[in-house]
MIFI-361529 format. One record per residue (C-alpha): residue in one letter; x, y, z. Coordinates in pm, 1 decimal, padded with zeros to 6 digits. Layout:
BEGIN
  residuo        c1        c2        c3
        A         X         Y         Z
...
***
This chain:
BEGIN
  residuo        c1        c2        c3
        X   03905.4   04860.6  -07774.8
        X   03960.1   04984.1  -07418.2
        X   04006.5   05311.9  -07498.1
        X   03657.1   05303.9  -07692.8
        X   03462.3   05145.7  -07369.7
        X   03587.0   05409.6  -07133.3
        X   03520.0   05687.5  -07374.6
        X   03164.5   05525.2  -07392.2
        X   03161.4   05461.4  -07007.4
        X   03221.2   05836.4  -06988.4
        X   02998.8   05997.3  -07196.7
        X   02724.4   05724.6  -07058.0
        X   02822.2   05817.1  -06716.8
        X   02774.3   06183.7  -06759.5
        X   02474.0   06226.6  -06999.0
        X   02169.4   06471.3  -06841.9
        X   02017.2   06276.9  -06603.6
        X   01666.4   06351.9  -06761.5
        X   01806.8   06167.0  -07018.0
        X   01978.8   05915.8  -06841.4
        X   01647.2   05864.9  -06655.9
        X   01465.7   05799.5  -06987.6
        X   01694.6   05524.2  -07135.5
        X   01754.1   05398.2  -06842.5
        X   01305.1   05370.5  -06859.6
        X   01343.9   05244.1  -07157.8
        X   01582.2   04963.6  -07121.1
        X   01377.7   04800.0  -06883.0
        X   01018.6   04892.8  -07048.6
        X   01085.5   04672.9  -07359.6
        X   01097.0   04383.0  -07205.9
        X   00690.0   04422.2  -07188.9
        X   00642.9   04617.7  -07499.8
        X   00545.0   04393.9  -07748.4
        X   00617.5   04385.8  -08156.8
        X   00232.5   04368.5  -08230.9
        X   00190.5   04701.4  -07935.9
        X   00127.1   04991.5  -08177.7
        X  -00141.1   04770.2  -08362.9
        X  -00279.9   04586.6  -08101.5
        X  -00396.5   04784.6  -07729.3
        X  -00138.4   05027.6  -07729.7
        X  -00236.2   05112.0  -07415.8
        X  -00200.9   04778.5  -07267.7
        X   00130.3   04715.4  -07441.2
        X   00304.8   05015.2  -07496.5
        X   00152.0   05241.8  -07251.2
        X   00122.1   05067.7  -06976.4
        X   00524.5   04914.4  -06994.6
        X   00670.8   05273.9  -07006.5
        X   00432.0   05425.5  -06692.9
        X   00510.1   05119.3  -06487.8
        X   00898.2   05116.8  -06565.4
        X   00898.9   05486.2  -06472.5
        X   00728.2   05418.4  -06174.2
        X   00978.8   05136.7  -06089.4
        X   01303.5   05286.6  -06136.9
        X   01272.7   05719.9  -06098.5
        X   01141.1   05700.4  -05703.7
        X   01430.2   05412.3  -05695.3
        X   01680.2   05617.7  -05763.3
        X   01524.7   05903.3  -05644.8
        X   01520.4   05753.3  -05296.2
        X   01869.3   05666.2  -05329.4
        X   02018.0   06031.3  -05449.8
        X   01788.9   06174.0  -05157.6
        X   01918.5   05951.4  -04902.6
        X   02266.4   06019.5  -04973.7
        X   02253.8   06354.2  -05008.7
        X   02121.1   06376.9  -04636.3
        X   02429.8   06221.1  -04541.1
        X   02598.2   06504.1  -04681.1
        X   02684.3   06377.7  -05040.9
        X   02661.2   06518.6  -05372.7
        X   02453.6   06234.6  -05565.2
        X   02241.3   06180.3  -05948.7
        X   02143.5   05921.7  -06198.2
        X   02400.0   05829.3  -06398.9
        X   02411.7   05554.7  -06670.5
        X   02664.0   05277.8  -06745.3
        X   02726.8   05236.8  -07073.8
        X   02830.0   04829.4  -07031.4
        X   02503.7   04757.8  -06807.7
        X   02248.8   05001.7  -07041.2
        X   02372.0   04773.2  -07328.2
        X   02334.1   04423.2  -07137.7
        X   01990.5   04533.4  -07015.3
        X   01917.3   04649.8  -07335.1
        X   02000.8   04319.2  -07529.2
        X   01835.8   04070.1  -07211.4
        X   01508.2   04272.2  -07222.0
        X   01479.1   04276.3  -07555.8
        X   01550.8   03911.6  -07586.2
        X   01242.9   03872.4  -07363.6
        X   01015.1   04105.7  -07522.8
        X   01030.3   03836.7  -07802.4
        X   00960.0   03550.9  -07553.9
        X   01294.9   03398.8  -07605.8
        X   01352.0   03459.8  -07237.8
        X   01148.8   03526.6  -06936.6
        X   01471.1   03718.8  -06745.6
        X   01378.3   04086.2  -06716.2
        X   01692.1   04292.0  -06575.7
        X   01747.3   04619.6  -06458.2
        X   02152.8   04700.2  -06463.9
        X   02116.0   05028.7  -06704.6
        X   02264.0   05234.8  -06385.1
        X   02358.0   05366.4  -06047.9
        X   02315.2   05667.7  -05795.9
        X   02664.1   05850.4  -05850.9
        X   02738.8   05995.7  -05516.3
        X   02989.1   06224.4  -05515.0
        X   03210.4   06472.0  -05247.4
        X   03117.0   06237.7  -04940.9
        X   03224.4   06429.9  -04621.7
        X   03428.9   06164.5  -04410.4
        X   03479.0   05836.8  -04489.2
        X   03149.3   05605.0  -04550.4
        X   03023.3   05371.5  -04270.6
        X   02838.5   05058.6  -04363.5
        X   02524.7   05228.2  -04164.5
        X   02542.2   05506.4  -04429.8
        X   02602.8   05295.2  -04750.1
        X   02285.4   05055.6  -04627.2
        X   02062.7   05321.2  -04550.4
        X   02110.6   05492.0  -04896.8
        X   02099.1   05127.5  -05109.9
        X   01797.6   05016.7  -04878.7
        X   01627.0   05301.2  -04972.6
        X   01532.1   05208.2  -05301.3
        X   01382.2   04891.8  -05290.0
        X   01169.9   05018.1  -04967.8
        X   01035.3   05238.4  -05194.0
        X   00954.3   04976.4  -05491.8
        X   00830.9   04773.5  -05188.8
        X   00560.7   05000.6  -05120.2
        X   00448.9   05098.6  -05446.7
        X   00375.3   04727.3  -05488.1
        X   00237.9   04669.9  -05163.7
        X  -00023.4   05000.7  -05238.8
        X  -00080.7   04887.9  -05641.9
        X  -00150.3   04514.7  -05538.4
        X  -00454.6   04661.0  -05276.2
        X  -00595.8   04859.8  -05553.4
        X  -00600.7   04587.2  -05794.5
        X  -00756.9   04372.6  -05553.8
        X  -01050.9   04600.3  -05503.1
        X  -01099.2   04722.1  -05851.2
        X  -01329.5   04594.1  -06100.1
        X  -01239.2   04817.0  -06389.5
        X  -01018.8   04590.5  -06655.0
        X  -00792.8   04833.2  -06693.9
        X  -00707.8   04981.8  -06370.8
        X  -00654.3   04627.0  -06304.7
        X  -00430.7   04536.3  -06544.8
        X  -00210.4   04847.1  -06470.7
        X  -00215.5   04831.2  -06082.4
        X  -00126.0   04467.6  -06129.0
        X   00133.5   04539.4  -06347.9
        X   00290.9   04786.6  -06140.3
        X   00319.7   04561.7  -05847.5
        X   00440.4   04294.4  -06019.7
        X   00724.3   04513.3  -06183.1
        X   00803.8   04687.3  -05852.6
        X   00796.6   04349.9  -05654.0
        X   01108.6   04226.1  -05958.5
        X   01269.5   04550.1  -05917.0
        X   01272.5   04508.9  -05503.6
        X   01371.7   04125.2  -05531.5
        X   01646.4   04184.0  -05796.3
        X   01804.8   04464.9  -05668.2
        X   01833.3   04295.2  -05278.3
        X   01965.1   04012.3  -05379.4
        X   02293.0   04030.5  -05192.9
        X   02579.9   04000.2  -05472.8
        X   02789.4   04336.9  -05524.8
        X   02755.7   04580.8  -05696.5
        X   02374.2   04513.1  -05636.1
        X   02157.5   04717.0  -05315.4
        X   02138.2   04358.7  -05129.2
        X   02521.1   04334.0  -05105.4
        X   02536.2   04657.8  -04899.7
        X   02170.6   04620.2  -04690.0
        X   02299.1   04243.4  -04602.3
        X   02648.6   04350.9  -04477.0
        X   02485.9   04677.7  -04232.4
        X   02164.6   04478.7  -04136.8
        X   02098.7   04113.1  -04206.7
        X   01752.9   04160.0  -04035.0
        X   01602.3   04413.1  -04247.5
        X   01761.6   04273.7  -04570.8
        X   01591.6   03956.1  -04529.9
        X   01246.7   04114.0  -04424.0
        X   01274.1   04299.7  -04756.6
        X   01377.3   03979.8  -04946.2
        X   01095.8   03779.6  -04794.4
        X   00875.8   04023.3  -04883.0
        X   00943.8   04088.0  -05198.5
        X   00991.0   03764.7  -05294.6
        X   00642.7   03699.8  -05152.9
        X   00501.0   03963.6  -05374.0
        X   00660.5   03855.9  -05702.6
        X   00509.0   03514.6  -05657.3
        X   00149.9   03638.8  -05570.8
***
């Protein structure tokens, strides 16, 4: 049985990362896709889940590889084969309102060939990066829904704060192998500016 998991583990762990991105999108976007979405609004409820869990996790992980790789490191998206499937099975739990938890634990910035040995500065910067980027995607979508008065662009912008405000709260809450756990041991200021914040945003 522990032979299977790592074989899985590896072939999770280096899949394309175009593809890695997209499951990874998907894994989180079903916990708002509905069973009634291709009959009812598909745009609303199909639509709507997979542009906003883009948005929340690609410029994540995006900021995170980019980050890293200024610091001299080889870095991508890889999956884990263990969290896609827990995500997976949680979100998909909630889509059918059995459970309001939405998680994101599908996978990780692999960084790779790291010149010198790590410092906690380093390893902050690059988690920190990710939910300062979900932070202001929220922060921007939340003014344009306030200002709106088209239905729609309301309902998306409003949506895609709220999702990057969870992404941002969830991933800085400070238990390894989460980003908090690394932003709270380099900088206990910032980390709880972010949490505040984000916390702030998911209950607006």
């Amino acid at each position: 049985m522990s032979n299977l998991l790592n074989e899985l583990e590896w072939r999770f762990r280096n899949l394309n990362e175009g593809l890695a991105f997209l499951l990874a999108i998907l894994s989180i976007a079903i916990a708002y896709i509905r069973p009634y979405s291709l009959t009812y609004d598909p745009l609303v409820y199909l639509v709507f889940p997979i542009v906003t869990a883009t948005i929340a996790i690609v410029p994540h992980e995006i900021a995170h590889r980019q980050i890293a790789r200024r610091y001299g490191s080889y870095s991508r998206f890889a999956l884990s084969f263990t969290g896609f499937l827990i995500t997976l099975l949680v979100n998909l739990i909630s889509a059918f309102g059995i459970s309001p938890f939405v998680i994101f634990a599908s996978g990780y910035t692999l960084i790779l060939g790291r010149f010198g040995v790590p410092t906690q500065e380093v390893e902050g910067k690059i988690s920190f990066g990710g939910p300062a980027v979900n932070l202001a995607v929220s922060i921007v979508s939340f003014i344009i829904a306030g200002f709106t008065s088209n239905p729609l662009v309301y309902i998306f912008f409003a949506e895609l704060y709220s999702f990057n405000a969870w992404v941002a709260f969830f991933n800085l809450l400070p238990i390894p192998p989460l980003d908090g756990f690394k932003v709270f041991r380099w900088n206990k200021t910032l980390w709880i500016i972010g949490l505040i914040v984000s916390l702030a945003l998911v209950i607006l």
